[in-house]
C-alpha positions as YAML, in Angstrom:
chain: A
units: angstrom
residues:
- id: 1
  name: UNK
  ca: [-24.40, -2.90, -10.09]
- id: 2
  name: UNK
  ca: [-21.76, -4.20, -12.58]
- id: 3
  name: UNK
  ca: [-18.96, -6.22, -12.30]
- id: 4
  name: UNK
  ca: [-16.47, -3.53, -12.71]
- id: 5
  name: UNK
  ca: [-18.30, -1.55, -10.35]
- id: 6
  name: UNK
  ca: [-17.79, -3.42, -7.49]
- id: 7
  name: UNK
  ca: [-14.13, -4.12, -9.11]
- id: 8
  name: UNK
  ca: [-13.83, -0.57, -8.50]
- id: 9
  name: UNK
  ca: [-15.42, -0.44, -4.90]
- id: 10
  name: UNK
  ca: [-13.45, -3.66, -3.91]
- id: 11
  name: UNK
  ca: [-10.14, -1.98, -4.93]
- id: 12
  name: UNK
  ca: [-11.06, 1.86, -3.40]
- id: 13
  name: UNK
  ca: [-11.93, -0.07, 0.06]
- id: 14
  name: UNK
  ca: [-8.84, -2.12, -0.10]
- id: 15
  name: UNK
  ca: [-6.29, 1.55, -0.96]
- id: 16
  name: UNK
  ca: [-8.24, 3.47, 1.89]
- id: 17
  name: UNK
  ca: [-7.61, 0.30, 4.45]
- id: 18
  name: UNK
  ca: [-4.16, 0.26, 3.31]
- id: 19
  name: UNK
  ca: [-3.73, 3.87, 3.82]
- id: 20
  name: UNK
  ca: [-5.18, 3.27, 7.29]
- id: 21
  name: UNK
  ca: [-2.77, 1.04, 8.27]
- id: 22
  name: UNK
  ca: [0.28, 3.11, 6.69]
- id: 23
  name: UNK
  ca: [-0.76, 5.76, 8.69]
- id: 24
  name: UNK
  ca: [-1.64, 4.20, 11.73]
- id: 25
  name: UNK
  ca: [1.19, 1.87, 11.47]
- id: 26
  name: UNK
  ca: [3.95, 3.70, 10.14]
- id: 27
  name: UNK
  ca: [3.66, 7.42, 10.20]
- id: 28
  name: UNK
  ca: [2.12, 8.07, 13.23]
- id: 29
  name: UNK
  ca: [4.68, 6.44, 15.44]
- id: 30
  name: UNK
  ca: [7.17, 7.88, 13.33]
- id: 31
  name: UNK
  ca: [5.88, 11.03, 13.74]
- id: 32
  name: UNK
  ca: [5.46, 10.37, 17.68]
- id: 33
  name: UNK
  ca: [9.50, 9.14, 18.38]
- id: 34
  name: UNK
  ca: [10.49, 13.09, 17.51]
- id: 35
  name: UNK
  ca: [9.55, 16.79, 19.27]
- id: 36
  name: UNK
  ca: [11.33, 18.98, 17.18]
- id: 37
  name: UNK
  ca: [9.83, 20.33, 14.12]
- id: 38
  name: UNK
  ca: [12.36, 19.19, 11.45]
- id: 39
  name: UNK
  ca: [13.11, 15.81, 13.09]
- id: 40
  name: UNK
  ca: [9.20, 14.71, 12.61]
- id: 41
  name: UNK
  ca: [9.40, 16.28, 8.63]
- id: 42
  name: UNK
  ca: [12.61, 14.06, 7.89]
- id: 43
  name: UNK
  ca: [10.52, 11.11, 9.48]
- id: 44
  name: UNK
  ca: [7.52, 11.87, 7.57]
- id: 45
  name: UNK
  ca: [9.46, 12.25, 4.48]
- id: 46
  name: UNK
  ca: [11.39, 9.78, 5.36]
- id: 47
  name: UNK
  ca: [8.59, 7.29, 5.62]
- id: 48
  name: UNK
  ca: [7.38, 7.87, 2.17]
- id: 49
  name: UNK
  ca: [10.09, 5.52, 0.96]
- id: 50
  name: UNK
  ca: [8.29, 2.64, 3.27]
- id: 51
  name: UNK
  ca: [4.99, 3.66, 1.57]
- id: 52
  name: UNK
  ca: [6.59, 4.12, -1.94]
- id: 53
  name: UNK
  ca: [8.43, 0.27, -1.48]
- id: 54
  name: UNK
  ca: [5.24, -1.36, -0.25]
- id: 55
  name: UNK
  ca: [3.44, 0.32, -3.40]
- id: 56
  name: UNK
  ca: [5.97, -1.14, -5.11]
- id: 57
  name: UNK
  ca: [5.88, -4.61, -4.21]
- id: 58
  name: UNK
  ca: [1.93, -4.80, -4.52]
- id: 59
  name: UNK
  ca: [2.43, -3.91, -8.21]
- id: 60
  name: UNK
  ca: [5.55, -6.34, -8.96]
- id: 61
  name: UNK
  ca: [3.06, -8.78, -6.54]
- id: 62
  name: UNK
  ca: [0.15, -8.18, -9.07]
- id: 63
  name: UNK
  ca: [2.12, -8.07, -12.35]
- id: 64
  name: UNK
  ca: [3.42, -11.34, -11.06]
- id: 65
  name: UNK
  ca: [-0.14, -12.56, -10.86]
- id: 66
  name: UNK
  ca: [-0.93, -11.46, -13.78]
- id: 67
  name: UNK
  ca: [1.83, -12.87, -16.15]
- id: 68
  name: UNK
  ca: [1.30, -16.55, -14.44]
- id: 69
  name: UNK
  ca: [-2.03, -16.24, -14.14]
- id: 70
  name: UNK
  ca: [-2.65, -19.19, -16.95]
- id: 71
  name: UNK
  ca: [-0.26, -21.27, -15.00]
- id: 72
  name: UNK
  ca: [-2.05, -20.16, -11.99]
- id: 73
  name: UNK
  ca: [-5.31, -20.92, -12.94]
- id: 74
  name: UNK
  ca: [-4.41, -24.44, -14.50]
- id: 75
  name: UNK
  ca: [-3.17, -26.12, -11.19]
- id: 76
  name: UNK
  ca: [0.48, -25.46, -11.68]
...
């Protein structure tokens, strides 16, 4: 197995763990506070801005890494 092999199997474990937990975590007790039909689609909607702003963050988080990674890497 290559290294970007198990790059790619590191990263697909990490997004379905992180889906997991945005499920688990976030939609499903949104989903749970409402009865009515359109109540639980505006909070599932609704949470896809959480989702879409913690996606965000993990790219500005690894495009951060990425530009000071020579800084990083040389003890500051």
């Amino acid at each position: 197995m290559s290294n970007e092999e198990i790059t790619y199997i590191v990263g697909g474990g990490c997004g379905l763990a992180v889906l997991v937990a945005f499920v688990m975590l976030v939609l499903r007790p949104a989903l749970q506070s409402y009865s009515g039909f359109w109540p639980r689609l505006a909070a599932g909607f609704l949470s896809l801005y959480v989702l879409a702003t913690f996606v965000g963050l993990g790219v500005v988080g690894g495009l951060a890494i990425t530009w000071f990674w020579d800084r990083i890497e040389a003890g500051g």
